[in-house]
N, C-alpha and C positions, 0 to 999 in steps of 0.2 A: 839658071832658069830664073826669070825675074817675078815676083811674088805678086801677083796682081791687087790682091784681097787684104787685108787685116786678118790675124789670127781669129778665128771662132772659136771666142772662150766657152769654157764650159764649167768653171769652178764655181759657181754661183747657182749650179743647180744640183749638188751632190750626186755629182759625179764623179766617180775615183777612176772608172779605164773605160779606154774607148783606143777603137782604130782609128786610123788616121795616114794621109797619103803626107809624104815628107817633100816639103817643096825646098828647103837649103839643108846644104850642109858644108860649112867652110872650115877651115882650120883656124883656130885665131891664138892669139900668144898665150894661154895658159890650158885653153877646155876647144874643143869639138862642140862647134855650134850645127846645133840644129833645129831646125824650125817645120812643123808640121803643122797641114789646114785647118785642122781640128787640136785642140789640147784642154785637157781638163786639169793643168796645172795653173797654180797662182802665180807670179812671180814678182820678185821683189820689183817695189817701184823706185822710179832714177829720181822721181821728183817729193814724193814725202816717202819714204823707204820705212815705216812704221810696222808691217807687217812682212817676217821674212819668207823666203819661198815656201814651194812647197819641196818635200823629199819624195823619191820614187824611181820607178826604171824605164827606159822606153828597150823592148824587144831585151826586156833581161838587164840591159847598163845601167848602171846607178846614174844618175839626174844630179850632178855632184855640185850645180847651184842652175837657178829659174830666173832671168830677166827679162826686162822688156827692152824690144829691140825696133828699129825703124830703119823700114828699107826705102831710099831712093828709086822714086818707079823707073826714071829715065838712064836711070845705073846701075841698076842692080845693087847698087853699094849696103851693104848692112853694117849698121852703128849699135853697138849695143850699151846700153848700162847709161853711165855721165858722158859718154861718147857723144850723145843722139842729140844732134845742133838743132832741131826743130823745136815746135810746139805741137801738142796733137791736134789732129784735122788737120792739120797744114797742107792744104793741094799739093798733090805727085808724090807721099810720101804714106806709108802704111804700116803700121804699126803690129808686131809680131810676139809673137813668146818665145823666146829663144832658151833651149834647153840645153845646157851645158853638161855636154860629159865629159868625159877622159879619154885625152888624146888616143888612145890607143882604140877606141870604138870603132875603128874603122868599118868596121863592117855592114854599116847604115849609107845608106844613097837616096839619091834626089828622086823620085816618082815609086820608092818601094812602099808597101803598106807597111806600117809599124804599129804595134800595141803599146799605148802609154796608160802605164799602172802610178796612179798618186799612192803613196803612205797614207790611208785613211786614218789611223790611229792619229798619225802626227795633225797631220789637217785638222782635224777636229778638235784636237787638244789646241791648236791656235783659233780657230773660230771660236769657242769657249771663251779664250782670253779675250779676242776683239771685241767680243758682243760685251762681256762684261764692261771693259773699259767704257763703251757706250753707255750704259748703264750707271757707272762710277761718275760719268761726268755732268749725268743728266743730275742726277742726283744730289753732286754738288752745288750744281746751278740753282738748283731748289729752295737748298740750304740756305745760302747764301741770301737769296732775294727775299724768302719769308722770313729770315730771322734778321735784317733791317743790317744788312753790312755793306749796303748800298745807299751812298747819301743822297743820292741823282739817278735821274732818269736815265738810264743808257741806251740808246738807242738802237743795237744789237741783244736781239732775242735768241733764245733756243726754242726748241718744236714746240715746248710748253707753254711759251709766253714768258718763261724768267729771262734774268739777266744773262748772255750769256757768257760767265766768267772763262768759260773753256775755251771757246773760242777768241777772247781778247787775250787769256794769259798764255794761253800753251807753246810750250818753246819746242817741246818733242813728244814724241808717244812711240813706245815700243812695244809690241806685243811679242810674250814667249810662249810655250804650250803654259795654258791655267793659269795665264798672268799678262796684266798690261802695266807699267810704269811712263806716268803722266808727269812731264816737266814743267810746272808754273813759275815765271817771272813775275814779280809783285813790282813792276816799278813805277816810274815818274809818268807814265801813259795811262798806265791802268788806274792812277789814282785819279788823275786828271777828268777819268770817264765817271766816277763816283763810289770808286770801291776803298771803303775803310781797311787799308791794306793791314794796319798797325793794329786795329782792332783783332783780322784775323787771325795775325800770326797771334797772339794772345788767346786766344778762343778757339787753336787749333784742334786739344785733342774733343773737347766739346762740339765743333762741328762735326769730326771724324764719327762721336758714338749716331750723331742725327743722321750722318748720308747712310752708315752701317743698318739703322733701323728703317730708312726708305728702301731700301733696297732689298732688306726682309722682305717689305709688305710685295716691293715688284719683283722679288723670285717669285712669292707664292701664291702669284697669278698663273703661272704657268703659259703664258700668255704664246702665242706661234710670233714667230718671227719669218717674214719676207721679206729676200731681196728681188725687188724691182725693176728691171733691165730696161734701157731704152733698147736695147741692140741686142745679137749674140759676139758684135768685133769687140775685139781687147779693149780699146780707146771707147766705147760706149758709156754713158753715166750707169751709176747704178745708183740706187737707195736703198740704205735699210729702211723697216718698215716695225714699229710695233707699237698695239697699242698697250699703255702700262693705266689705263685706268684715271687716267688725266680729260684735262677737259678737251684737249687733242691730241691724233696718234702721232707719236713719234717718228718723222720722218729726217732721215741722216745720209745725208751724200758722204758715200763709202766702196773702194774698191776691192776691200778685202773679204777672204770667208768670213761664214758666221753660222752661229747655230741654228737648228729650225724652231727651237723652238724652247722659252725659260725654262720649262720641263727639264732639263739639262741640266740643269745647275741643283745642288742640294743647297749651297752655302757661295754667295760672293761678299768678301769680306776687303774693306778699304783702311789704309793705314796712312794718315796723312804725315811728312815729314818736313819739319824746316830743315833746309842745307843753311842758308842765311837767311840775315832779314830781307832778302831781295830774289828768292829763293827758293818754294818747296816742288816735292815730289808725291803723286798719289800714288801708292802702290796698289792695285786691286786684285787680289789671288780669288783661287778658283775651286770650289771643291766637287768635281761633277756630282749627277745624281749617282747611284747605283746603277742602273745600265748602260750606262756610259762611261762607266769606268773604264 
């Protein structure tokens, strides 16, 4: 059956189970793909893979990994994961959530109604992490630009107005449940652009205690956090949204969960580390509030 539509995500609105009619199900070399019209799971992305899936069961099977998948309209052909030769929008081509279980599920077909239950616990212990990391980076950008480790004007901003180092240096970002670790390149580009690299690694654990104390003041706002859909299909933008009490709100092109709201957080604590001189890591763990624990 060829899949007319884009998956209609629903993990950006906390939502953990919903029904859902199953439009594929193929066999593929490791997991039992299946793809339904509706899914309130995340799934890891093929193209920045930073946020990993979600966990959960659809009709009872464990969900044993979540990607994003894209089917050929004039073929039915489905690609999933580093497989998927396109770009998203790409005319005749529609982009899915493909839910991988274990071969032996058979007992799921094309047009039956199924029940998909997310691991709430887990989801949320990574929305926790993602939002922080947001948080961790804005905060650094802060740092940095008020405390003069910018010799030049840079010409890329974050939501704030500062420099924005996170986005020129980041080489990777991973989030775990209550935790994102942030890879920064210090090199021959970044300097280039006006950042006193040599300075920071010098003035690293001093920067680390200023993002730790911004970051106090923006837990204990408690401030709501939204995300922003252009769309309900998979491939739509999304933005985070929040404001931290700045001279504007924080708006962040982002496709993963995230919290509703700082209320969530007791404590988000950042640990800057040099690998080399050409080289650090932000680590940002996560201490929920008490009802979210």
């Amino acid at each position: 059956m060829q899949i007319m539509t884009s998956t209609i995500s629903q993990f950006c609105h906390q939502i953990w189970q919903l029904n859902s009619e199953v439009l594929l199900v193929e066999l593929g070399a490791d997991y039992l793909y299946v793809v339904t019209r509706t899914s309130p799971f995340h799934p890891v992305s093929h193209i920045w893979p930073d946020h990993p899936a979600d966990k959960g069961t659809i009709d009872g099977y464990p969900v044993v990994d979540c990607q994003v998948g894209a089917v050929e309209v004039s073929t039915g052909q489905l690609y999933v994961g580093d497989s998927i030769p396109v770009k998203r929008n790409q005319p005749g081509w529609n982009f899915v959530v493909v839910h991988c279980l274990a071969k032996e599920s058979k007992t799921i077909e094309v047009n039956q109604m199924v029940n998909l239950a997310v691991d709430k616990a887990y989801q949320l212990s990574l929305s926790r992490g993602h939002s922080a990391g947001h948080l961790s980076s804005l905060a650094l950008n802060k740092v940095l630009t008020q405390q003069g480790f910018w010799r030049k004007d840079a010409e890329r901003k974050d939501p704030h107005g500062n420099y924005d180092f996170n986005s020129y240096a980041q080489v990777s970002s991973f989030v775990s449940p209550e935790k994102c670790i942030d890879h920064y390149r210090l090199g021959k580009t970044i300097r280039k652009r006006g950042l006193n690299s040599h300075e920071m690694l010098d003035k690293l654990k001093s920067i680390e205690v200023l993002v730790n104390q911004q970051l106090c003041v923006w837990v204990g706002l408690k401030s709501p956090v939204e995300i922003r859909c252009e769309g309900d299909k998979l491939i739509d933008s999304r933005y985070w949204h929040c404001n931290l009490g700045e001279s504007t709100e924080a708006v962040i092109p982002c496709g993963g969960t995230h919290v509703s709201s700082l209320g969530e957080y007791c404590q988000i604590t950042v640990s800057l580390r040099c690998i080399d001189e050409h080289n650090i890591e932000m680590h940002t763990d996560v201490i929920p509030s008490h009802s979210d624990k």
